[in-house]
Rosetta silent file (secondary structure, phi, psi, omega in degrees, C-alpha in Angstrom):
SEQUENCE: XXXXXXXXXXXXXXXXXXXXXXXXXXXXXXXXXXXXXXXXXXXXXXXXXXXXXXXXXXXXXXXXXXXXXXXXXXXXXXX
SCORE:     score description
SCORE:     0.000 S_00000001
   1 L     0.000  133.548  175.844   52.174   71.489   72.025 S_00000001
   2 L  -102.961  176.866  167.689   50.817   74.993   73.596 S_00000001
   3 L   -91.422   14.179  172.186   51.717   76.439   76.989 S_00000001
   4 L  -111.939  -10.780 -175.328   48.313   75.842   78.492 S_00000001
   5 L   -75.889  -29.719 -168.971   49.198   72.032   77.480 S_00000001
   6 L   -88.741  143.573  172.981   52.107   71.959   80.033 S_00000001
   7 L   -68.565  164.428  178.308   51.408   71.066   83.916 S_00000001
   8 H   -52.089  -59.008 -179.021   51.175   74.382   86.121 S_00000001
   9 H   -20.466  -86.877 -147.748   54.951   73.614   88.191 S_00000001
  10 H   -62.045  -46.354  156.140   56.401   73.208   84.431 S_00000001
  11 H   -56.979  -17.010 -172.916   54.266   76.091   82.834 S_00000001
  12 H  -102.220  -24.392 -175.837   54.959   78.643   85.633 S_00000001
  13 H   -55.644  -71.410  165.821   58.836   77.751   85.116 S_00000001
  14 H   -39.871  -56.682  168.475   58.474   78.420   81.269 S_00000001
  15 H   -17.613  -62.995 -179.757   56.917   81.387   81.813 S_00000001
  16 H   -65.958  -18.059  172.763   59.889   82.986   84.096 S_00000001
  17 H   -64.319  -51.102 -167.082   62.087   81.917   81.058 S_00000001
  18 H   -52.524  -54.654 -158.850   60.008   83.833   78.666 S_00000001
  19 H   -67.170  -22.948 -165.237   60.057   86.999   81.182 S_00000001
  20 H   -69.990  -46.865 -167.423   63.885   86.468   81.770 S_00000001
  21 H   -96.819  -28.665  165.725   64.702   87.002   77.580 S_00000001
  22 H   -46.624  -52.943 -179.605   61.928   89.337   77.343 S_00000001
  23 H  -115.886   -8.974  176.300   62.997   91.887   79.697 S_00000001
  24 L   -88.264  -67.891  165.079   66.468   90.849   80.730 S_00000001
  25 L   135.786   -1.464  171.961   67.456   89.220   77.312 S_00000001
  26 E  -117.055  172.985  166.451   69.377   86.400   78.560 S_00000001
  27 E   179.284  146.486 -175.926   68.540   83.569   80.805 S_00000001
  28 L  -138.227  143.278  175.545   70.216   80.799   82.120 S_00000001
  29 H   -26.485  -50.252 -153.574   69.550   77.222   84.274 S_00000001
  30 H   -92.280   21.754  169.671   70.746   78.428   87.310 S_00000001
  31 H   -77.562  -64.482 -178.328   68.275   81.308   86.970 S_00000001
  32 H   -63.419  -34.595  165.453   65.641   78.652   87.301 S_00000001
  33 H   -39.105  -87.249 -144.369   67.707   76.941   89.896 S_00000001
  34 H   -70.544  -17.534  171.888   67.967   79.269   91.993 S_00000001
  35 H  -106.220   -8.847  164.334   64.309   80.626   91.779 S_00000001
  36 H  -102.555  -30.725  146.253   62.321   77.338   91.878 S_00000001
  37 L    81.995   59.069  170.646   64.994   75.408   94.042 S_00000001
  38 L  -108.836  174.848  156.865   64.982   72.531   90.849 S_00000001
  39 L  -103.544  156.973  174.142   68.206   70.515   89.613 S_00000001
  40 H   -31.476  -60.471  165.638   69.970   71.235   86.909 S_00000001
  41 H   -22.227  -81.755 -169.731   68.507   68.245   85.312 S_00000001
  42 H   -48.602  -31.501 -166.561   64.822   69.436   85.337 S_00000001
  43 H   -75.568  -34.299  172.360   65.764   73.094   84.528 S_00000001
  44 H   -49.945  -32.109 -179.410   67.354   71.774   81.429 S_00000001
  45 H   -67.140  -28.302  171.804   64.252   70.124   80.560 S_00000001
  46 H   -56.958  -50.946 -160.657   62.355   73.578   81.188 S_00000001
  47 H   -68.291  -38.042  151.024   64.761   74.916   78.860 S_00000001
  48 H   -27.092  -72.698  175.800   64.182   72.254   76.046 S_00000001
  49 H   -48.112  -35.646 -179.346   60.484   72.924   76.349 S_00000001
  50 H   -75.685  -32.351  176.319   60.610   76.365   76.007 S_00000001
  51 H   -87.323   -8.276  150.424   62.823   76.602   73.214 S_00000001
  52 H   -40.827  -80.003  172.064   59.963   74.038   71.363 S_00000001
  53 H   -85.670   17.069  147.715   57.351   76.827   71.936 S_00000001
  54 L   -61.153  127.441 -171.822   59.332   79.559   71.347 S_00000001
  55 L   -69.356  -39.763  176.587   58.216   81.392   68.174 S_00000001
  56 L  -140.757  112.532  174.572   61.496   82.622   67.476 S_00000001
  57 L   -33.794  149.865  161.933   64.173   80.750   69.418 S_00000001
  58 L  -102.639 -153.717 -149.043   67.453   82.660   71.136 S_00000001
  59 L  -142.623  162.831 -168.320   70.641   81.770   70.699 S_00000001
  60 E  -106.853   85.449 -174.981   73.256   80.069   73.063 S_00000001
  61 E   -80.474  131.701  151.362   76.395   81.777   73.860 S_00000001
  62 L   -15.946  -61.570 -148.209   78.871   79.438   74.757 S_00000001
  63 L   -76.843  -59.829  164.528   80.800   82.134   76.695 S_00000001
  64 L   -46.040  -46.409 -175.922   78.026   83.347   78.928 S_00000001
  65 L    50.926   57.661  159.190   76.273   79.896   78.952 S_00000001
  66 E  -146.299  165.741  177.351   73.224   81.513   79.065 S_00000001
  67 E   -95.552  138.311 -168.809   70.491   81.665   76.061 S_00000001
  68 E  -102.990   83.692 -164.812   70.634   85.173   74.288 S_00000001
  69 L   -56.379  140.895 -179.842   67.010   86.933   73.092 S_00000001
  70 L   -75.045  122.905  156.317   67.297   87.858   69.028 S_00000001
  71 L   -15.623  -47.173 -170.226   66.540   91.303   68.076 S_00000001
  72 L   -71.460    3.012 -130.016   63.377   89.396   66.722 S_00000001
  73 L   -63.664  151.844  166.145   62.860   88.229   70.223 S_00000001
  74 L  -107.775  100.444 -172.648   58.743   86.954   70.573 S_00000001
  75 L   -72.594  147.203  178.740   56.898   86.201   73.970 S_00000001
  76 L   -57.708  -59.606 -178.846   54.665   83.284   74.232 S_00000001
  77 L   -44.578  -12.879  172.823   52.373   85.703   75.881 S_00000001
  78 L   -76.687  127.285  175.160   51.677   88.003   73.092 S_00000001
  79 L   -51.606    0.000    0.000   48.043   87.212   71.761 S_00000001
């Protein structure tokens, strides 16, 4: 699976994930909540997908309950 494979809704979602650990380095569901006005449910699902076509995955702090970008971190958008 690629990110042009994903409907637009579902593709524009991933996306804001990517930009969230790119330039914030975290991101969390109610980040998507709160900017796409989804349930929890769905955002989780975003989040699933995304860590599938992540090249190099973050990591999940517990404490934060948000996903953490890796020194390593990679955007789907880089050619």
């Amino acid at each position: 699976m690629t990110i042009n494979d994903l409907k637009y809704a579902q593709r524009e979602r991933v996306i804001f994930l990517d930009r969230c650990l790119t330039w914030r380095g975290a991101a969390n569901r109610r980040d998507l909540i709160d900017r796409f006005r989804i349930s929890s449910a769905q955002a989780a699902i975003d989040f699933r997908t995304y860590l599938q076509l992540a090249p190099v995955p973050p990591d999940y702090d517990p404490v934060r309950k948000a996903y953490i970008a890796r020194a390593n971190h990679q955007s789907l958008m880089t050619p």
